[in-house]
N, C-alpha and C positions, 0 to 999 in steps of 0.2 A: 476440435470440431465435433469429434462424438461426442464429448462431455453435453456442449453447447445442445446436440441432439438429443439428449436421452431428458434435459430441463425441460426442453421443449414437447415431447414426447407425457413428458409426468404431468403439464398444464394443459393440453390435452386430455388427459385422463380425468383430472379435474376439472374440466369444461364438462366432459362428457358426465359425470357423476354428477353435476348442478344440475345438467338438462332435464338426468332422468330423475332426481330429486322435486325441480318442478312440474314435471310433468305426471309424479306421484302422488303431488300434496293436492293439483287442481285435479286428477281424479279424485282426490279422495274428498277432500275440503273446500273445493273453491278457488274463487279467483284469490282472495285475499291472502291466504295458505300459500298459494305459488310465488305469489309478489313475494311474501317474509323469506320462503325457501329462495328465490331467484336470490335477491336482496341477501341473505344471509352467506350463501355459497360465493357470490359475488367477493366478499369481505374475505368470507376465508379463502380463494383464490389469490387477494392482493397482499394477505397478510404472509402466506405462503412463496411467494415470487419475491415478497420485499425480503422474508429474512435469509430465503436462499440468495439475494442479491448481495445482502449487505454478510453474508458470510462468508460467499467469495470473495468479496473486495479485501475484507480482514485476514482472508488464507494470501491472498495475491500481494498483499502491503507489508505483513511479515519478511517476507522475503528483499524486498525492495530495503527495508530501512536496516533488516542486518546486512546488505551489500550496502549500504550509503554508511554504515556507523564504522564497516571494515575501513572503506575508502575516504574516510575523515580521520580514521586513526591514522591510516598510511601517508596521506597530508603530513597530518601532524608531525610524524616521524618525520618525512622528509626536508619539511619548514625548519623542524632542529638540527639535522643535520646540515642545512644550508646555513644557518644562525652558526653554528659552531665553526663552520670554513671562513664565516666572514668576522667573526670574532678572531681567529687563528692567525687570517692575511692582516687584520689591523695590527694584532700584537708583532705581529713580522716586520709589518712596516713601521710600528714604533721603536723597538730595536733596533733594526736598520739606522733609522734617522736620529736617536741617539747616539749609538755608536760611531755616527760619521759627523756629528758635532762634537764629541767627544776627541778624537781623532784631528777635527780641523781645527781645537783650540788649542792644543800641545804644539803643534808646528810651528 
């Protein structure tokens, strides 16, 4: 939630810094001067927001795919160890069932 505060906190800042930007250029220059200034700070507000957006999501997704690449390995492991128990019971049971036609044709 701080974190979330201090984003919010910094676009603020940067609101604030366009306002007095525009309201620099039309003292100085005119209407047309504040529109490029509004217009320009605009852009760099959105270009600012998008790449702290998409920089978190890439800090926040790191993390997720090394937890999902552990827990597809541990899968993994465990599917062969399941594969090896049931390879284990067939061989037992082929033993067995040879061994006991072996057995029932001597008799």
């Amino acid at each position: 939630m701080r974190k979330a505060l201090s984003g919010w906190h910094s676009a603020t800042l940067i609101v604030i810094a366009i306002a007095g930007e525009v309201a620099q250029a039309f003292r100085d220059h005119g209407i047309t001067a504040a529109l490029t200034a509004l217009i320009g700070g605009t852009m760099a507000l959105i270009a600012a927001i998008t790449r702290k957006t998409f920089t978190n999501e890439a800090l926040l997704d790191r993390p997720d795919r090394d937890r999902i690449d552990r827990q597809r390995s541990e899968d993994r492991k465990a599917e062969g160890d399941r594969l090896d128990r049931i390879e284990t019971d067939i061989r037992s049971m082929r033993d067995m069932l040879f061994d006991a036609f072996q057995r029932g044709g001597s008799d």
